[in-house]
Each structure stands twice: as structure tokens, then as C-alpha cells.
LUMLUMDREN-2810 file (N, C-alpha, C; in Angstrom, 1 decimal):
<atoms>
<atom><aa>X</aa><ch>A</ch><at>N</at><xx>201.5</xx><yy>24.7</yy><zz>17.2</zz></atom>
<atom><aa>X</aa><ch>A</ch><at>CA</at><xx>201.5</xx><yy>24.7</yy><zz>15.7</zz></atom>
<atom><aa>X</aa><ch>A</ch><at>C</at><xx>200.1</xx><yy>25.0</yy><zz>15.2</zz></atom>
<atom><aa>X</aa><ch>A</ch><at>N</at><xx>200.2</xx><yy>26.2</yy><zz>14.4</zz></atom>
<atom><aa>X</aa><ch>A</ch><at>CA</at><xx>198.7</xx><yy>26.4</yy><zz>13.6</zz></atom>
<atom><aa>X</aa><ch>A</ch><at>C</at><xx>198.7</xx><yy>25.2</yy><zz>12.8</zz></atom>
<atom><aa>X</aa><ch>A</ch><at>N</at><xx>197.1</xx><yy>25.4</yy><zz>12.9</zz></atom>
<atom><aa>X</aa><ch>A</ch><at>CA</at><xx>196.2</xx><yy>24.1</yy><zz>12.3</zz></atom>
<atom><aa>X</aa><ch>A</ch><at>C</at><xx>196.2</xx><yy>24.9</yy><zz>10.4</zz></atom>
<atom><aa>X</aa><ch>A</ch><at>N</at><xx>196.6</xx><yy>23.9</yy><zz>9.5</zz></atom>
<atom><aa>X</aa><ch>A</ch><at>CA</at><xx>196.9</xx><yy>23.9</yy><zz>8.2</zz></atom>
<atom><aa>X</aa><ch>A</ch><at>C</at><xx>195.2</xx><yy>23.7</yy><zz>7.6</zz></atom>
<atom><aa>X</aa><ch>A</ch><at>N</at><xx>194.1</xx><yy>23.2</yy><zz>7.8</zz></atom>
<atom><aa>X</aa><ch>A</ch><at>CA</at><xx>193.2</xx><yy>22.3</yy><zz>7.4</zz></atom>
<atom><aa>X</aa><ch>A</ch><at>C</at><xx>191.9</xx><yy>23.3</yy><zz>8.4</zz></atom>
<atom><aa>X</aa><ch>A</ch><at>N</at><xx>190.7</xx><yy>23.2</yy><zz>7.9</zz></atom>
<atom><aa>X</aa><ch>A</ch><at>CA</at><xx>189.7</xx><yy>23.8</yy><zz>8.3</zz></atom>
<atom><aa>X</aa><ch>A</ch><at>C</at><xx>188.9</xx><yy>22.4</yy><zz>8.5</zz></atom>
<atom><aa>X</aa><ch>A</ch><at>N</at><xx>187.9</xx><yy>21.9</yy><zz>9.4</zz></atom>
<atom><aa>X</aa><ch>A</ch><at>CA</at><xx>187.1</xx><yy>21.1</yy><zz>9.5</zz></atom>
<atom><aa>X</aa><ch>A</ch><at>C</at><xx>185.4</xx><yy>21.6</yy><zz>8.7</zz></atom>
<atom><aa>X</aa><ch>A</ch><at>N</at><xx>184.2</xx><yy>21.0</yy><zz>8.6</zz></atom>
<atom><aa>X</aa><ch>A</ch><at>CA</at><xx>183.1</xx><yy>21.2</yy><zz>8.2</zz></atom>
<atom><aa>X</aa><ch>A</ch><at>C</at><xx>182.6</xx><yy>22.2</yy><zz>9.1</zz></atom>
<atom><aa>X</aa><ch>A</ch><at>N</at><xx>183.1</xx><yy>21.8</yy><zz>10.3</zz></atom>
<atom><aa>X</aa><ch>A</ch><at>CA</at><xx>182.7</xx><yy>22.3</yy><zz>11.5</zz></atom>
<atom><aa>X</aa><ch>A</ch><at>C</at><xx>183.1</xx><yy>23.7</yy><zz>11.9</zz></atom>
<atom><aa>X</aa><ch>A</ch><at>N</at><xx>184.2</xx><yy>24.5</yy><zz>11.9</zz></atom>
<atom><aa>X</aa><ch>A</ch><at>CA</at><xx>185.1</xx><yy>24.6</yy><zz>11.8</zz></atom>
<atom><aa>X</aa><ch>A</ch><at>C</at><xx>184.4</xx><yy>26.1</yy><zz>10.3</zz></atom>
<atom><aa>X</aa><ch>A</ch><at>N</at><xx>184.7</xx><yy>25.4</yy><zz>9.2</zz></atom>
<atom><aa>X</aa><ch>A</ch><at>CA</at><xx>183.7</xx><yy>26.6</yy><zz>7.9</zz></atom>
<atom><aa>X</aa><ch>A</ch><at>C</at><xx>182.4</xx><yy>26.8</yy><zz>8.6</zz></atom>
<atom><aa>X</aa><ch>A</ch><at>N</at><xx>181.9</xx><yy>26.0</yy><zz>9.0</zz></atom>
<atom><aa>X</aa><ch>A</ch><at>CA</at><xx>180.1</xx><yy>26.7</yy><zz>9.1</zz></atom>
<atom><aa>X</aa><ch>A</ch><at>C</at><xx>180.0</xx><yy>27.6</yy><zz>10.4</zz></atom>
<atom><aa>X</aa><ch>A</ch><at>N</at><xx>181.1</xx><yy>27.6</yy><zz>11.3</zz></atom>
<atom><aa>X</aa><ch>A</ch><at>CA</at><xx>180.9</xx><yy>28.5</yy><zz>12.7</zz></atom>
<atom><aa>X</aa><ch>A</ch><at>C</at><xx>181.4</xx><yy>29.5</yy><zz>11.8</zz></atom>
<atom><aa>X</aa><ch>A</ch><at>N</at><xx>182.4</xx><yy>29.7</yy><zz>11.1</zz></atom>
<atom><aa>X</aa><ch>A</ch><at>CA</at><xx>182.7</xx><yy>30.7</yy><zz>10.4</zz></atom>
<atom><aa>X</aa><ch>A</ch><at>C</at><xx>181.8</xx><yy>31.9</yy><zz>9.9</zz></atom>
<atom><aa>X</aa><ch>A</ch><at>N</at><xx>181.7</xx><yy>30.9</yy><zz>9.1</zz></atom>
<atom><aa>X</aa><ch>A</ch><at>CA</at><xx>179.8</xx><yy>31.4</yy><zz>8.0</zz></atom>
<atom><aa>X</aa><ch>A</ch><at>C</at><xx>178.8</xx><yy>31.3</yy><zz>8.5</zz></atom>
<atom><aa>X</aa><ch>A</ch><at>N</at><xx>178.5</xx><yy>31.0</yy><zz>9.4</zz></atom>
<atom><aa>X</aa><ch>A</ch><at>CA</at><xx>177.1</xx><yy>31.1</yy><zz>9.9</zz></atom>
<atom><aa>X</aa><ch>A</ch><at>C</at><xx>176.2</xx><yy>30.5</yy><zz>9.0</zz></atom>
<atom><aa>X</aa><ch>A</ch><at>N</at><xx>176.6</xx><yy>29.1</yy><zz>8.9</zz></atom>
<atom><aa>X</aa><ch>A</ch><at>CA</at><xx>176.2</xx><yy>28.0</yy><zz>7.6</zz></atom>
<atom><aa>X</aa><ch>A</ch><at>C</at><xx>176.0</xx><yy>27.0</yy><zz>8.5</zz></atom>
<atom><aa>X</aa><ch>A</ch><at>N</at><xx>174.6</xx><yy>26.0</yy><zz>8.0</zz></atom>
<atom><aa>X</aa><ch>A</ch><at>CA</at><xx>174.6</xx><yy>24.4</yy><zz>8.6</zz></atom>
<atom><aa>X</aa><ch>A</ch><at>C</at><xx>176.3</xx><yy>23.6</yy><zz>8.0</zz></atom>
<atom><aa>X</aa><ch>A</ch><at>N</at><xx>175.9</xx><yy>22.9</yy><zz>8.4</zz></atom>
<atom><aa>X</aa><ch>A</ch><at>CA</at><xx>177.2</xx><yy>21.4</yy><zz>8.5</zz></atom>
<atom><aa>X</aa><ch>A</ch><at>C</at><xx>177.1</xx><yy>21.1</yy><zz>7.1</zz></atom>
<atom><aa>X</aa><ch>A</ch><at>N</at><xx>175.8</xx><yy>21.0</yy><zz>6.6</zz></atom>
<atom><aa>X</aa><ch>A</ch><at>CA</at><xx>175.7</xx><yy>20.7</yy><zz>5.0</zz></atom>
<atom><aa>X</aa><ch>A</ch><at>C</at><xx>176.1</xx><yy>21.6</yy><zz>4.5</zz></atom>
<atom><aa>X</aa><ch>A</ch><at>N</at><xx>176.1</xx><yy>22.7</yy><zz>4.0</zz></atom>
<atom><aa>X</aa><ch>A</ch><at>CA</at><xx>176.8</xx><yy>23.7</yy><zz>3.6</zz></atom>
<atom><aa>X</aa><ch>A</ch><at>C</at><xx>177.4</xx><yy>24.0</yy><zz>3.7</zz></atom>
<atom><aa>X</aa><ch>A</ch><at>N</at><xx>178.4</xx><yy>23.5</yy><zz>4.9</zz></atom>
<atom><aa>X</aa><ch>A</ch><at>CA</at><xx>179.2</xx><yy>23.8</yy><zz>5.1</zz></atom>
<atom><aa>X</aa><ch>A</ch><at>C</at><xx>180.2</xx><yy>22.3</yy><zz>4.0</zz></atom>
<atom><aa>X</aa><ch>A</ch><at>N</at><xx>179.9</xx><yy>21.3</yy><zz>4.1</zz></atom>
<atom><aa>X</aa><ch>A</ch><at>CA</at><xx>180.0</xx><yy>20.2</yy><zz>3.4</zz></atom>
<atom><aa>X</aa><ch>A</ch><at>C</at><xx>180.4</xx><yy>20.3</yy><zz>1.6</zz></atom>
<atom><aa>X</aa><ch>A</ch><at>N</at><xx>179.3</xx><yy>21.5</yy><zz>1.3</zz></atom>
<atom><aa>X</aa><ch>A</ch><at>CA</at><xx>179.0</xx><yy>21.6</yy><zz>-0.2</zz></atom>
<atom><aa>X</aa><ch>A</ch><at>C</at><xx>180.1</xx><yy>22.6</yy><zz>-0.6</zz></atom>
<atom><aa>X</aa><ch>A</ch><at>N</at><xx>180.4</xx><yy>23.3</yy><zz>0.3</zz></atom>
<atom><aa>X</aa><ch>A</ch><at>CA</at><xx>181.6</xx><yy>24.2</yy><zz>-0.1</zz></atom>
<atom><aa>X</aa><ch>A</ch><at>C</at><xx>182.7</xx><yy>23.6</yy><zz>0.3</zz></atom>
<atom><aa>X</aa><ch>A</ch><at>N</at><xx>183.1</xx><yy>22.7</yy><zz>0.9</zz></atom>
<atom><aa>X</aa><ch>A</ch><at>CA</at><xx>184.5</xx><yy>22.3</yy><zz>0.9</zz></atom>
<atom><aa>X</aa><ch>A</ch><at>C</at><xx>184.8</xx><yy>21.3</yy><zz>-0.3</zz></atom>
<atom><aa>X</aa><ch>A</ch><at>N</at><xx>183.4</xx><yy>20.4</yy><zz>-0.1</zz></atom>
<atom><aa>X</aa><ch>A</ch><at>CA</at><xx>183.1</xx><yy>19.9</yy><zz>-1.7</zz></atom>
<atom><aa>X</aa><ch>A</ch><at>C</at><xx>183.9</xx><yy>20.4</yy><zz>-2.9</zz></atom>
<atom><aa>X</aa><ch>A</ch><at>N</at><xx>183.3</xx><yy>21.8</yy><zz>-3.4</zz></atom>
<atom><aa>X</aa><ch>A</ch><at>CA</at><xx>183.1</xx><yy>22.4</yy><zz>-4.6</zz></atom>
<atom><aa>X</aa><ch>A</ch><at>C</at><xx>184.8</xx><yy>22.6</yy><zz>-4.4</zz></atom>
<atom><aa>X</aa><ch>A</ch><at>N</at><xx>185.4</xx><yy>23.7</yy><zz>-3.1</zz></atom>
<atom><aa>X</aa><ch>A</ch><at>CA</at><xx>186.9</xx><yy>23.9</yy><zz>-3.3</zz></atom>
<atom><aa>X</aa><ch>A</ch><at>C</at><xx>187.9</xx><yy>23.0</yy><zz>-3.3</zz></atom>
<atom><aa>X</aa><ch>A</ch><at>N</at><xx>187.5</xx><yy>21.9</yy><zz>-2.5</zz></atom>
<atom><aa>X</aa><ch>A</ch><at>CA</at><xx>188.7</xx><yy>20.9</yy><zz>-3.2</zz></atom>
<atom><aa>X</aa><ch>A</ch><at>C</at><xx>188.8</xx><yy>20.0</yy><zz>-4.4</zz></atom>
<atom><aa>X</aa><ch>A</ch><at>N</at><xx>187.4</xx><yy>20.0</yy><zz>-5.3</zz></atom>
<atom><aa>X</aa><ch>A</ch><at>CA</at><xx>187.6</xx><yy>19.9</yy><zz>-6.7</zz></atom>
<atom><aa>X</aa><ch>A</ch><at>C</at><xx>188.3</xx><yy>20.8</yy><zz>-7.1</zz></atom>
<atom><aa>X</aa><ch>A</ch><at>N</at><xx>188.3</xx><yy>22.5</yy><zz>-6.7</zz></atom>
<atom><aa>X</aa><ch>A</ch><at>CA</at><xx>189.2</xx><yy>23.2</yy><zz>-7.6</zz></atom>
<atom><aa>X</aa><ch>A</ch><at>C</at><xx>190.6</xx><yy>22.9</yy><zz>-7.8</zz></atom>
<atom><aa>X</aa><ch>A</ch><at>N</at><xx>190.6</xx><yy>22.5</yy><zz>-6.4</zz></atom>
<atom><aa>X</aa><ch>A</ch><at>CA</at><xx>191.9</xx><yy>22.5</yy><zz>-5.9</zz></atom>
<atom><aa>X</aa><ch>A</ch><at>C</at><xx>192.6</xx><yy>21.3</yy><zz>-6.4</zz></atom>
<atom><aa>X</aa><ch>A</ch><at>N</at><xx>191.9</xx><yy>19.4</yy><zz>-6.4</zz></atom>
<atom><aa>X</aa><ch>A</ch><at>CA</at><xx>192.5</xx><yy>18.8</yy><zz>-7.5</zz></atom>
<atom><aa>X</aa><ch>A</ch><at>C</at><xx>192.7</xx><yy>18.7</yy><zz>-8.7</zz></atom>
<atom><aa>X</aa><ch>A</ch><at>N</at><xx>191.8</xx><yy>19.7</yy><zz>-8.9</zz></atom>
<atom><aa>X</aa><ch>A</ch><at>CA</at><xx>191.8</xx><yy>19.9</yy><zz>-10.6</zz></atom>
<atom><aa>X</aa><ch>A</ch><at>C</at><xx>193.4</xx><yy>20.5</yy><zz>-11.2</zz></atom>
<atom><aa>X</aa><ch>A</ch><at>N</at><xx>193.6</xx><yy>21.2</yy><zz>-10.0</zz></atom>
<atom><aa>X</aa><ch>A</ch><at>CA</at><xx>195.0</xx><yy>22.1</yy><zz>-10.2</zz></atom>
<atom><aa>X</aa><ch>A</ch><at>C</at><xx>196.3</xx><yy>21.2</yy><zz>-9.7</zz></atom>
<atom><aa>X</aa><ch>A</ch><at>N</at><xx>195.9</xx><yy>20.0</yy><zz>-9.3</zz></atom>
<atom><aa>X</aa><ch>A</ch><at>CA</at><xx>197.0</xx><yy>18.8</yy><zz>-8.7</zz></atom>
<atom><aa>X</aa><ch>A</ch><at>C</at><xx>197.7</xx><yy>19.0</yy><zz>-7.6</zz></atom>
<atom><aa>X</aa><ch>A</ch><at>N</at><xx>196.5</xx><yy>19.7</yy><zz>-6.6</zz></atom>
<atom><aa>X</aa><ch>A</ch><at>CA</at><xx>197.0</xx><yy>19.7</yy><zz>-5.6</zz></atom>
<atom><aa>X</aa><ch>A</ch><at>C</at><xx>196.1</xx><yy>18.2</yy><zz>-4.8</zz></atom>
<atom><aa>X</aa><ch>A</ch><at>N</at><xx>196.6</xx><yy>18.1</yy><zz>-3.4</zz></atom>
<atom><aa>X</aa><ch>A</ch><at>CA</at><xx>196.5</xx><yy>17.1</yy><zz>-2.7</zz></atom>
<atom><aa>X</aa><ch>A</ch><at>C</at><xx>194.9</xx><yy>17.6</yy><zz>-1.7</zz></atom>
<atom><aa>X</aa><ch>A</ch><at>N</at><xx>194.0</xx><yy>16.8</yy><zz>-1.5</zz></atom>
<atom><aa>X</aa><ch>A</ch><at>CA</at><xx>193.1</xx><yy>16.9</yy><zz>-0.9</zz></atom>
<atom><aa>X</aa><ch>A</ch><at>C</at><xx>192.5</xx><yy>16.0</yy><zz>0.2</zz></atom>
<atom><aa>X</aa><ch>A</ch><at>N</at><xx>192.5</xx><yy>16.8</yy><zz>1.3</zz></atom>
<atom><aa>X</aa><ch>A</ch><at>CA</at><xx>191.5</xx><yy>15.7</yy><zz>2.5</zz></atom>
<atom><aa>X</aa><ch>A</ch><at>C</at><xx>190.2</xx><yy>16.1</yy><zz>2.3</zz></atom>
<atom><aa>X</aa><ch>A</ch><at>N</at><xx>189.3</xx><yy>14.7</yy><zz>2.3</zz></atom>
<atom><aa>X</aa><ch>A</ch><at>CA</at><xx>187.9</xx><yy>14.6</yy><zz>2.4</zz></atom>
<atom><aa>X</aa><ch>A</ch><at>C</at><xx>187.6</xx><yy>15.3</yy><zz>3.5</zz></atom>
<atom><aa>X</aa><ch>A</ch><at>N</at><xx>186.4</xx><yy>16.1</yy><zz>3.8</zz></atom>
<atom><aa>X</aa><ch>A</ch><at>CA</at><xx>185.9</xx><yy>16.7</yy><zz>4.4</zz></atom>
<atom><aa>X</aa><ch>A</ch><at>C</at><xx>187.0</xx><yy>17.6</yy><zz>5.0</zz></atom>
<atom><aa>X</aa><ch>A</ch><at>N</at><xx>188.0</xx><yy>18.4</yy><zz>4.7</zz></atom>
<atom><aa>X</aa><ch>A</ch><at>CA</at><xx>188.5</xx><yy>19.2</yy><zz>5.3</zz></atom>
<atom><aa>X</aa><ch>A</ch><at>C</at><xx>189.1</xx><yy>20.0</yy><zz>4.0</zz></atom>
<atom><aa>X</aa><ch>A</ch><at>N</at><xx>189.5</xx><yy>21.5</yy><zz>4.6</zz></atom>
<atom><aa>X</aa><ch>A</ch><at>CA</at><xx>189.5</xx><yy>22.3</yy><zz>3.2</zz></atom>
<atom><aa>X</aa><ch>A</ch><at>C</at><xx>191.2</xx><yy>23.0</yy><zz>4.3</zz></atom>
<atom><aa>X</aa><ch>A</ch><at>N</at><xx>192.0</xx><yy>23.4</yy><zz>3.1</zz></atom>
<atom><aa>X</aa><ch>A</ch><at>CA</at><xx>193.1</xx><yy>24.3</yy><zz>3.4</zz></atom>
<atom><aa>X</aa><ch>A</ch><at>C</at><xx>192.7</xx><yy>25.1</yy><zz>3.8</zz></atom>
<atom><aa>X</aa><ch>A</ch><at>N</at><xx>193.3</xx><yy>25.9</yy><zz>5.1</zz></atom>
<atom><aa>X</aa><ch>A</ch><at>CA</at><xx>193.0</xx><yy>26.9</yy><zz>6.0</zz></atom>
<atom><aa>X</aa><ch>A</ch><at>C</at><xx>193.2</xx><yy>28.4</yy><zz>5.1</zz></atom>
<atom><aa>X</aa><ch>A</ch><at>N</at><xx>194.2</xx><yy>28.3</yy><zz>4.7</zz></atom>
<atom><aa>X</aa><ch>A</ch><at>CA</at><xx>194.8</xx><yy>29.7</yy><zz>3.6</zz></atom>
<atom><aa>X</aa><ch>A</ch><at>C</at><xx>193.7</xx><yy>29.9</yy><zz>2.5</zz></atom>
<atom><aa>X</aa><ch>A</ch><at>N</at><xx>193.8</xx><yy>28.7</yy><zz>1.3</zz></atom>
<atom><aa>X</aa><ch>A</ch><at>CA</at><xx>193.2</xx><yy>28.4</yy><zz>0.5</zz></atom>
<atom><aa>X</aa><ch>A</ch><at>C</at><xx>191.5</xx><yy>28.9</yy><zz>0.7</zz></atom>
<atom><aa>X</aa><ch>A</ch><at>N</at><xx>191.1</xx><yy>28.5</yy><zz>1.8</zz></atom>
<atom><aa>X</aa><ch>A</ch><at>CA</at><xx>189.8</xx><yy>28.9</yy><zz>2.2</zz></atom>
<atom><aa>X</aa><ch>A</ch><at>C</at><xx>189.8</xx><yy>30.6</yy><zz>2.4</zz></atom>
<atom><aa>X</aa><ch>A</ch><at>N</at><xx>190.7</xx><yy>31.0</yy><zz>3.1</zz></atom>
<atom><aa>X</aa><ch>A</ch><at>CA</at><xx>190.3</xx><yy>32.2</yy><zz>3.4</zz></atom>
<atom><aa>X</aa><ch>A</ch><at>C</at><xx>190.6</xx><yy>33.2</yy><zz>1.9</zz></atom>
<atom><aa>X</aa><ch>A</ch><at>N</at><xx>191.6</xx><yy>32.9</yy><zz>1.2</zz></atom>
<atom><aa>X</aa><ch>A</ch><at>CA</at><xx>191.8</xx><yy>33.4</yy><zz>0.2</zz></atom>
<atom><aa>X</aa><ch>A</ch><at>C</at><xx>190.1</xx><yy>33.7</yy><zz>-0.6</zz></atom>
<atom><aa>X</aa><ch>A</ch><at>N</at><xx>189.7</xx><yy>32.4</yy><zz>-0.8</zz></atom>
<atom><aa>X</aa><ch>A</ch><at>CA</at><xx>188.5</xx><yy>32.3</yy><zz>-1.7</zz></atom>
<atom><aa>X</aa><ch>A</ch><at>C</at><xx>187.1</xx><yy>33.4</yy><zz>-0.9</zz></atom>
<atom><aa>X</aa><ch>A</ch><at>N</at><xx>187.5</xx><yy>33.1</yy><zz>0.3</zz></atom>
<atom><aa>X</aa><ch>A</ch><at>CA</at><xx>186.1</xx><yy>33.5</yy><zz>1.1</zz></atom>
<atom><aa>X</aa><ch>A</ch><at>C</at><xx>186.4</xx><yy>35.2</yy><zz>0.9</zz></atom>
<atom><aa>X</aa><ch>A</ch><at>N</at><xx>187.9</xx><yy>35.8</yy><zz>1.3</zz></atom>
<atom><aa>X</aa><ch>A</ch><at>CA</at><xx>187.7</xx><yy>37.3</yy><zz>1.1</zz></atom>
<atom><aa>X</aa><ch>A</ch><at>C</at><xx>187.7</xx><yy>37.5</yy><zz>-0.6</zz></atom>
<atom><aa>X</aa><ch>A</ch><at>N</at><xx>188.2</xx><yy>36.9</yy><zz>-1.2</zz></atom>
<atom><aa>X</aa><ch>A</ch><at>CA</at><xx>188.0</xx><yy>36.9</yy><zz>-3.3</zz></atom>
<atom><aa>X</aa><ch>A</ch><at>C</at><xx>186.0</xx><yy>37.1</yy><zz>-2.9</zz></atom>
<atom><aa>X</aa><ch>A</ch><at>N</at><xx>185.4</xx><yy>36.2</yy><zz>-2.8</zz></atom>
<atom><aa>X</aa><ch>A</ch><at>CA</at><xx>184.3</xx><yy>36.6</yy><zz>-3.0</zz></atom>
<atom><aa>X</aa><ch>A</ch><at>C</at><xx>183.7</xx><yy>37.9</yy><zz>-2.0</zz></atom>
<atom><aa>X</aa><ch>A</ch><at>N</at><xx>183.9</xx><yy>38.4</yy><zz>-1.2</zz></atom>
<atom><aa>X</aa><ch>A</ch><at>CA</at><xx>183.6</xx><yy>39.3</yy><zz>-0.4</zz></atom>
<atom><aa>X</aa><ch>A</ch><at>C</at><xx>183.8</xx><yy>40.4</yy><zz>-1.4</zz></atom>
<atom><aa>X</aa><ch>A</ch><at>N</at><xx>185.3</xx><yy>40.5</yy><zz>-1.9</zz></atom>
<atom><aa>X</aa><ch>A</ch><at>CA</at><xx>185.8</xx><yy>41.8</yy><zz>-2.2</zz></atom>
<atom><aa>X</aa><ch>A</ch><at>C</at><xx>184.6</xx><yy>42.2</yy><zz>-3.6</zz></atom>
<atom><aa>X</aa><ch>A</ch><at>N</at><xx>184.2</xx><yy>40.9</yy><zz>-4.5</zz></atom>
<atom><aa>X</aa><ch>A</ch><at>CA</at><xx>183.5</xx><yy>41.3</yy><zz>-5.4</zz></atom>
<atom><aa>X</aa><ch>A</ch><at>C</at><xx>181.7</xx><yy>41.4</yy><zz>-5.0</zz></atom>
<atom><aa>X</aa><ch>A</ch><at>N</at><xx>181.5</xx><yy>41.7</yy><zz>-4.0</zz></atom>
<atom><aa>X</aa><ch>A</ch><at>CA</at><xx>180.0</xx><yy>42.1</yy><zz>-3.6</zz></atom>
<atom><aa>X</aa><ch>A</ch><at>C</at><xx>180.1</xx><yy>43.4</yy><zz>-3.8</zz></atom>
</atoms>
């Protein structure tokens, strides 16, 4: 079964980001993401959700 959830660990191998940064951005997206009433785990970000935002900001570079 694919994994639903990204770990801190998990975004920063991604990004080539420390653990803290990697921290500050799962941070920032799952306030968006409660804000919109969805459901959120601490320190872990939606795997979809994530990738969606990470290529949205790519596309606009």
C-alpha cells in the first residue's frame, strides 16, 4: 500500500533541505490545509497535497 503522508524526513531528502526546513514547510502547508477543514498530522504533510504545491511553485519560476 502507498504511503498517503510524507515524513520531515522524507520532504527534506526530497529538497535537499535540513530537517528544520523541512519542518517550516510542512508547518506553513498544513495550516493551509486546516484552514480549508481538512484533517492534519503533526509533523507529517499529504503526499499528493505536497507534490501538487511543490510542482505549482516550480511551474511559476
Amino acid at each position: 500500500m502507498e504511503k498517503l503522508f510524507l515524513t520531515s524526513n522524507e520532504v527534506a531528502d526530497l529538497l535537499n533541505i535540513s530537517q528544520q526546513q523541512a519542518y517550516k514547510i510542512i508547518r506553513d502547508m498544513n495550516k493551509q490545509l486546516a484552514e480549508n477543514g481538512f484533517l492534519v498530522l503533526r509533523g507529517r504533510i499529504n503526499k499528493k497535497y505536497f507534490m501538487e504545491q511543490i510542482y505549482k511553485a516550480k511551474e511559476g519560476d
